[in-house]
Backbone as JSON Lines, residues from 0, in Angstrom:
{"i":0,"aa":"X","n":[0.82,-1.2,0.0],"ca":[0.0,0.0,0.0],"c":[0.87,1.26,0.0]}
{"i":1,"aa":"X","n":[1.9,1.14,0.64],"ca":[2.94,2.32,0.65],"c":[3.53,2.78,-0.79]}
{"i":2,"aa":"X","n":[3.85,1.84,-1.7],"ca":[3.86,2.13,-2.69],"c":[3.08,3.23,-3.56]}
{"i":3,"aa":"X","n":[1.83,1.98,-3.34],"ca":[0.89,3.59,-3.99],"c":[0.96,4.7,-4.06]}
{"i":4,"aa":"X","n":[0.6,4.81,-2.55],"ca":[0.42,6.28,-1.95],"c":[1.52,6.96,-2.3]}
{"i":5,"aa":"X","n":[3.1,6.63,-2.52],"ca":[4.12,7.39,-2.6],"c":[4.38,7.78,-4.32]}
{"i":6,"aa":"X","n":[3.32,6.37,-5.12],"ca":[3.26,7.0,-6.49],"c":[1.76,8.14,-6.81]}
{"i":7,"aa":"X","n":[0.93,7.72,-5.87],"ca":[0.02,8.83,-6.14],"c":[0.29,10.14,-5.24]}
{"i":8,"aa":"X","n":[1.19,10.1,-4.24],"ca":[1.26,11.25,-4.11],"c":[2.47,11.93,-5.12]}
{"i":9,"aa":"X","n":[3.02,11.16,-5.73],"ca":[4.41,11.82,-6.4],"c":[3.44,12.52,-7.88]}
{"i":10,"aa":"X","n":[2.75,11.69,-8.2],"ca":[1.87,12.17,-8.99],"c":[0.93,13.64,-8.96]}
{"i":11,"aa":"X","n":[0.54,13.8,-7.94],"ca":[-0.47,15.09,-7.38],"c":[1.08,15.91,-7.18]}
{"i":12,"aa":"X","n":[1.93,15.65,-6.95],"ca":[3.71,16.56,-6.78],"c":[3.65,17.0,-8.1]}
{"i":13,"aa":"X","n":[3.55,16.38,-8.85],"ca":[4.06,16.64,-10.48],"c":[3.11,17.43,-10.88]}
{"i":14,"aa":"X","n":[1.54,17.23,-10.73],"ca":[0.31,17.49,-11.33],"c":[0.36,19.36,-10.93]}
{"i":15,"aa":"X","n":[0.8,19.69,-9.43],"ca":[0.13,20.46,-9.06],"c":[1.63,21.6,-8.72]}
{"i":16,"aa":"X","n":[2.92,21.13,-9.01],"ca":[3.97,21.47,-8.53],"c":[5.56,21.26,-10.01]}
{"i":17,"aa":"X","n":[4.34,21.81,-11.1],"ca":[5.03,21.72,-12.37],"c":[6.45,22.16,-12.56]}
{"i":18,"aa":"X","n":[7.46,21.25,-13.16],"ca":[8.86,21.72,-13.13],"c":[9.44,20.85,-14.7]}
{"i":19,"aa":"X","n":[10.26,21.9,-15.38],"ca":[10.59,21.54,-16.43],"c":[11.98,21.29,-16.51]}
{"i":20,"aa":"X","n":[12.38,20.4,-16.64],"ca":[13.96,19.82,-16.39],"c":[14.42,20.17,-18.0]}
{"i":21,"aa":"X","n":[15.71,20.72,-18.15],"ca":[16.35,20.68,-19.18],"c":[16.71,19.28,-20.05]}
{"i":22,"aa":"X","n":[16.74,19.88,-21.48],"ca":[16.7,19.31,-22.09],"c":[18.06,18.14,-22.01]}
{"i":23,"aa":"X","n":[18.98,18.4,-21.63],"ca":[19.98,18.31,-21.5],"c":[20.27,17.0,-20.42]}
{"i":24,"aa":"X","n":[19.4,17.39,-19.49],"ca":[19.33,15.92,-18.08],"c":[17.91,15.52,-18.4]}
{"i":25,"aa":"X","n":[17.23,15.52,-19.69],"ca":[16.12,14.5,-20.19],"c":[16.02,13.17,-19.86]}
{"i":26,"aa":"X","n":[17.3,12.76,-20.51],"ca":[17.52,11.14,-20.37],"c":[17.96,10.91,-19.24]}
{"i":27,"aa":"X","n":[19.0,11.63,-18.24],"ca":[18.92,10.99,-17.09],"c":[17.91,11.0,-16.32]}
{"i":28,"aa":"X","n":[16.89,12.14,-16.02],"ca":[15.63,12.1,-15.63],"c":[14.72,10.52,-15.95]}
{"i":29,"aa":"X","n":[14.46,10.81,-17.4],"ca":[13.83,9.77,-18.22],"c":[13.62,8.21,-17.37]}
{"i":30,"aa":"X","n":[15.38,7.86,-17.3],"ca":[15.93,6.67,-16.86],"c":[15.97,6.78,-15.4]}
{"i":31,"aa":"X","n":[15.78,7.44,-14.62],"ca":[15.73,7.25,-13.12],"c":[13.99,7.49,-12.96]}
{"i":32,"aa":"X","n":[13.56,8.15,-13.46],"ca":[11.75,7.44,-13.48],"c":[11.2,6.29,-13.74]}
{"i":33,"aa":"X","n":[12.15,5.65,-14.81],"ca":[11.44,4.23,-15.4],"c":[12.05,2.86,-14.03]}
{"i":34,"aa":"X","n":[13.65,3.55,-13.69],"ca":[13.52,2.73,-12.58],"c":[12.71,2.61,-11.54]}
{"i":35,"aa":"X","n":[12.38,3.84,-10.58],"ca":[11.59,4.19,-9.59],"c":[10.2,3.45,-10.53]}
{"i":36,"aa":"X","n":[9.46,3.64,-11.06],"ca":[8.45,3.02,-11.25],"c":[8.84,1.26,-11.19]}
{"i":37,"aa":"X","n":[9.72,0.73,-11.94],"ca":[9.92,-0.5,-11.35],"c":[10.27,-0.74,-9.92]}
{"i":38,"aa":"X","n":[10.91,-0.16,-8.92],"ca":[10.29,-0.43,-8.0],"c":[9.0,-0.01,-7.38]}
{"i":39,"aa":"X","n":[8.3,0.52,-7.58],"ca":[6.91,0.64,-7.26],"c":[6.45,-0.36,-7.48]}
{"i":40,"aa":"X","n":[6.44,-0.59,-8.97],"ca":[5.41,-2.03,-9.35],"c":[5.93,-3.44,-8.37]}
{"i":41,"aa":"X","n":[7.22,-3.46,-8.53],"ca":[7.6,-4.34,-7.66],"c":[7.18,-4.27,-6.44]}
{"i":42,"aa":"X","n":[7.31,-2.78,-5.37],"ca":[7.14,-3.09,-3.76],"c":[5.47,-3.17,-4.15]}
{"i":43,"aa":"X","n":[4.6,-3.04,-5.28],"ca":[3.16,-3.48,-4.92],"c":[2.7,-4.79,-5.14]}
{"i":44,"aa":"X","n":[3.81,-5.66,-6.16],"ca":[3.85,-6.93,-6.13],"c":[4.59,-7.67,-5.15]}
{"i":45,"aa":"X","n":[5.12,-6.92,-4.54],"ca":[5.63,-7.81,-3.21],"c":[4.69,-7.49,-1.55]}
{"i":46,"aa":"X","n":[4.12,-6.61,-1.69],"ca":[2.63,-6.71,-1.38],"c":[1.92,-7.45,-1.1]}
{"i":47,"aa":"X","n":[1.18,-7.69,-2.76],"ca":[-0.01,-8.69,-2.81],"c":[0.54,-9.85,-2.13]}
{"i":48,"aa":"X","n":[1.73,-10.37,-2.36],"ca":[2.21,-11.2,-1.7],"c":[3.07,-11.54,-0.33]}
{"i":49,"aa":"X","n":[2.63,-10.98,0.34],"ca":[2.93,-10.3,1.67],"c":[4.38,-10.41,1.99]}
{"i":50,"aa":"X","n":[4.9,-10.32,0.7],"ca":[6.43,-10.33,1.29],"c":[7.47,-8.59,1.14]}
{"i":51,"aa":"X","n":[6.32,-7.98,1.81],"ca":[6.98,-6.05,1.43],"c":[7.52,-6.15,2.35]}
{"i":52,"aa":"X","n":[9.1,-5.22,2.02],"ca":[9.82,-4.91,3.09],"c":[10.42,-3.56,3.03]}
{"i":53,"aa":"X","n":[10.34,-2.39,3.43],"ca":[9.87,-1.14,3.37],"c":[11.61,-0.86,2.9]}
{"i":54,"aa":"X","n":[12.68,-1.37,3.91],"ca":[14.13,-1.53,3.61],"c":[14.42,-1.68,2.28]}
{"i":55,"aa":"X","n":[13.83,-2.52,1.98],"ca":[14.37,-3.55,0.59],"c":[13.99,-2.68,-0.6]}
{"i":56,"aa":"X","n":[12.46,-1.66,-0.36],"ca":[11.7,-0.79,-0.97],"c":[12.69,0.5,-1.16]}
{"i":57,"aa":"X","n":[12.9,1.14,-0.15],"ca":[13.27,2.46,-0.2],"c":[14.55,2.13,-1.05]}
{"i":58,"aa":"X","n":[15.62,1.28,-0.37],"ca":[16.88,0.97,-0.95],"c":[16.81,0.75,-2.55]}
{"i":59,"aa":"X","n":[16.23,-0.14,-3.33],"ca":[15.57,-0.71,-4.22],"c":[15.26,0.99,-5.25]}
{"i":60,"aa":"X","n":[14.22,1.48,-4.78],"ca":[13.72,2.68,-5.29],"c":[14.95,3.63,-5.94]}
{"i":61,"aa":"X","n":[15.58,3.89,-4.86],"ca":[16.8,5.11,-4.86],"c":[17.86,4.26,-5.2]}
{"i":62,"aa":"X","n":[18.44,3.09,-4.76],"ca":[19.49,2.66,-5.67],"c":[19.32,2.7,-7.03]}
{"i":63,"aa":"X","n":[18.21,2.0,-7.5],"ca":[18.28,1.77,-8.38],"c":[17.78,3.26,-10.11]}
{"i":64,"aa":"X","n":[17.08,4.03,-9.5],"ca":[17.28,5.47,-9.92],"c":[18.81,6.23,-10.05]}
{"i":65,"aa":"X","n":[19.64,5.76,-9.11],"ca":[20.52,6.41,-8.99],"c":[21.44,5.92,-9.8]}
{"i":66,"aa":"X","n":[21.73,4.28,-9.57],"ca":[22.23,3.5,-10.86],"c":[21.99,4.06,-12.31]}
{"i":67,"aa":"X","n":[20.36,4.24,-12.21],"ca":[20.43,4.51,-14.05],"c":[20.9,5.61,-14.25]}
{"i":68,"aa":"X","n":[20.44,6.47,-13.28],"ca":[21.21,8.08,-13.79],"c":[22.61,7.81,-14.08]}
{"i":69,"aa":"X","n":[23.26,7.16,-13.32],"ca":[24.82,7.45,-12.88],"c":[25.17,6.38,-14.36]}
{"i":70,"aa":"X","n":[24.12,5.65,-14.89],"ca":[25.26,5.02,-16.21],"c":[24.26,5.69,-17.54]}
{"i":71,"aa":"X","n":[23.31,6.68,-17.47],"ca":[23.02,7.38,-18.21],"c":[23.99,8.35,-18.48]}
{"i":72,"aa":"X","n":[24.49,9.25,-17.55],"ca":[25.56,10.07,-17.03],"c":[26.97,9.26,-17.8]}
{"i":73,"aa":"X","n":[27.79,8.0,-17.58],"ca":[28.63,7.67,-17.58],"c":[28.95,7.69,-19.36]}
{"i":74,"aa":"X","n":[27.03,6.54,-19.57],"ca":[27.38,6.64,-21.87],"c":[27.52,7.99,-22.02]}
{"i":75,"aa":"X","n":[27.43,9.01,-21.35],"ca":[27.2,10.56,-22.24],"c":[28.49,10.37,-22.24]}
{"i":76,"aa":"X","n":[29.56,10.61,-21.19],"ca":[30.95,10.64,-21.25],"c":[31.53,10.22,-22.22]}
{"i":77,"aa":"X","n":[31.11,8.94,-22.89],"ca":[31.89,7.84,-23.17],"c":[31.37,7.87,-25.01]}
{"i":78,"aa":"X","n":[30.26,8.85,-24.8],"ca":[29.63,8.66,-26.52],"c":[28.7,7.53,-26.71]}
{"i":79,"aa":"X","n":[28.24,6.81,-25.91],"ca":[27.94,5.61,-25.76],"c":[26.07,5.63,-25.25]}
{"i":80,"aa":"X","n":[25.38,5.0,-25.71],"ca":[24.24,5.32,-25.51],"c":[23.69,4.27,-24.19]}
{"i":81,"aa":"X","n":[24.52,4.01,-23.09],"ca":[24.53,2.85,-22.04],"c":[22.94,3.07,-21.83]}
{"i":82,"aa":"X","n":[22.51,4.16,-21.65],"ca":[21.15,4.07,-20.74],"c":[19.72,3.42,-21.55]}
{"i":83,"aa":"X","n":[20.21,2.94,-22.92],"ca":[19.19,1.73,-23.54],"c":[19.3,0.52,-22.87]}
{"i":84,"aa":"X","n":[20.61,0.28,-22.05],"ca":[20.49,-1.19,-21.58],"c":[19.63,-0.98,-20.19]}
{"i":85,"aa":"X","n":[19.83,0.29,-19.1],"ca":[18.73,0.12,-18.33],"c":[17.68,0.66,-18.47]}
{"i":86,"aa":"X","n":[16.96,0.86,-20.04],"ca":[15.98,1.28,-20.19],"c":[14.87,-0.42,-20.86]}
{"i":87,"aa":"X","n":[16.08,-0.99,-21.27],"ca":[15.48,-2.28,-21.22],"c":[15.19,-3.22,-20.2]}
{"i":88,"aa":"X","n":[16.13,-2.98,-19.4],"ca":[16.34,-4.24,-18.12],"c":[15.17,-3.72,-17.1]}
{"i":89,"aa":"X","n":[15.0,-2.28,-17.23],"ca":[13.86,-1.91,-16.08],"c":[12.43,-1.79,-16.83]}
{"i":90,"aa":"X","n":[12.19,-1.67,-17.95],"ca":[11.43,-2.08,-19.19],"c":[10.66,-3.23,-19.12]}
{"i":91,"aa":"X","n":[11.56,-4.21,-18.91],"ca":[11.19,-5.74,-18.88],"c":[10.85,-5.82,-17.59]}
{"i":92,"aa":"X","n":[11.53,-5.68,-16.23],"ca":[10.99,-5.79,-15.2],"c":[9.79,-5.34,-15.12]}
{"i":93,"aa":"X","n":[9.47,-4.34,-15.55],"ca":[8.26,-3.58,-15.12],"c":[7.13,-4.25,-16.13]}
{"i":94,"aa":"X","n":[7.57,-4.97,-16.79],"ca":[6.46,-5.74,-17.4],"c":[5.83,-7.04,-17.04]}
{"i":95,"aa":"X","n":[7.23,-7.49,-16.7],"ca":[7.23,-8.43,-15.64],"c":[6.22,-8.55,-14.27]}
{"i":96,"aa":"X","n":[6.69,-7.36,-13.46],"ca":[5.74,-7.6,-12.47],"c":[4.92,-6.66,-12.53]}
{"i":97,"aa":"X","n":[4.11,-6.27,-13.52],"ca":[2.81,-5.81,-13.83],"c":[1.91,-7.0,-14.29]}
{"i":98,"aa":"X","n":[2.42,-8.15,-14.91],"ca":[1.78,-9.28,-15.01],"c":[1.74,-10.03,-13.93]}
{"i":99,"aa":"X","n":[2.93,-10.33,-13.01],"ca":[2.42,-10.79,-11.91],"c":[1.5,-10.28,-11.0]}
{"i":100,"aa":"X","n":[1.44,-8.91,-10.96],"ca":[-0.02,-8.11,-10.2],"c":[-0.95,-8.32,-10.75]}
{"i":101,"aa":"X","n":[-0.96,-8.69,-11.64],"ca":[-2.42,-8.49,-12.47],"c":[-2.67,-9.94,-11.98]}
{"i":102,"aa":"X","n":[-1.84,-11.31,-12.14],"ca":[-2.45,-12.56,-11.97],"c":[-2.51,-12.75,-10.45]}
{"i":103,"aa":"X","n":[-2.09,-12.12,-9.77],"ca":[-2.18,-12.4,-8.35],"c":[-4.14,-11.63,-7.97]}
{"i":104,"aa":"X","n":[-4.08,-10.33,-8.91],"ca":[-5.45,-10.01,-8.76],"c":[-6.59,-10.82,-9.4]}
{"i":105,"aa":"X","n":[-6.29,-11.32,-10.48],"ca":[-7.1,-12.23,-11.14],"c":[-7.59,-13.74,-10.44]}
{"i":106,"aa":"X","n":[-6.38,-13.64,-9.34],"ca":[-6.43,-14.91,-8.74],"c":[-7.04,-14.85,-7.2]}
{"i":107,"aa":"X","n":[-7.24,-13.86,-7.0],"ca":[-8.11,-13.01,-5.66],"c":[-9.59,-12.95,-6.1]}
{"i":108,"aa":"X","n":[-9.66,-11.99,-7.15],"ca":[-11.19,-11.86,-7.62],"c":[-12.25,-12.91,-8.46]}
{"i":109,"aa":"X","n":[-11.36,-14.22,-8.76],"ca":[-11.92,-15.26,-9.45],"c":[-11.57,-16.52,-8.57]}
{"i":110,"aa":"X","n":[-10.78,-16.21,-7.48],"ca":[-10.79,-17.15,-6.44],"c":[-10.49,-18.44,-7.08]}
{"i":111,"aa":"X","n":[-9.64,-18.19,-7.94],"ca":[-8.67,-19.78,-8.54],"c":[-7.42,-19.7,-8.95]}
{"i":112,"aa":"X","n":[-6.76,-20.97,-8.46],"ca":[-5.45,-21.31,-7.76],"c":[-4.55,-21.75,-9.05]}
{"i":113,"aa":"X","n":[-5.3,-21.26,-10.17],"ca":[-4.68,-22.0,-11.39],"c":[-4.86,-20.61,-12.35]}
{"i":114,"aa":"X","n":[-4.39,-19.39,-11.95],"ca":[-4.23,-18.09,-12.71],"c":[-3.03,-18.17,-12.81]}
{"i":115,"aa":"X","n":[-2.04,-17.89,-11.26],"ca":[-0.6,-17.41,-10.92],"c":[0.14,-18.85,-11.72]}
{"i":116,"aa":"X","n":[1.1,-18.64,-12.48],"ca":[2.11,-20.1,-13.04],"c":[3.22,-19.99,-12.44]}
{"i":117,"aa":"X","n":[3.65,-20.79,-11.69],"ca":[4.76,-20.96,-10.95],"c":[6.11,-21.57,-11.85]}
């Protein structure tokens, strides 16, 4: 549930508390959002499955934002376009466990044990 609330309130932040980042730190922006949303989806799929751990969350969140910036940051140096590889790897995660939320809900509201595939 913490999740949420910290993406819907980040949301009503953005909505109501408009800020335009240069063009320039686009992509590192870009790539430390797509992480932070993978952990969201994740700490709400670890949730449904009562295995949230607020530690594992916060750490998770901000490491891993900080990671992409810092090798978004690193291909600019280098000429190198690095921040496609964690735009894929957090890409896929987040697709990942958007399907597992969805079958863990499918498997709540239809009350059968043969949605989630192990």
């Amino acid at each position: 549930m913490i999740p949420v609330l910290g993406l819907i309130a980040g949301i009503l932040i953005g909505i109501f508390i408009p800020y335009n980042i240069s063009y320039q730190y686009s992509n590192y922006v870009a790539v430390a959002i797509l992480a932070a949303l993978d952990s969201v989806f994740g700490g709400m799929a670890a949730t449904l499955q009562g295995k949230f751990n607020i530690k594992v969350f916060l750490s998770g969140f901000f490491g891993n934002a900080l990671l992409a910036a810092g090798l978004a940051y690193i291909g600019d140096q280098l000429g190198i376009q690095i921040y496609l590889a964690a735009i894929f790897a957090f890409g896929n995660r987040l697709f990942l466990n958007f399907a597992l939320i969805r079958r863990i809900v499918l498997n709540k509201y239809f009350k059968k044990d043969n949605i989630i595939e192990k």
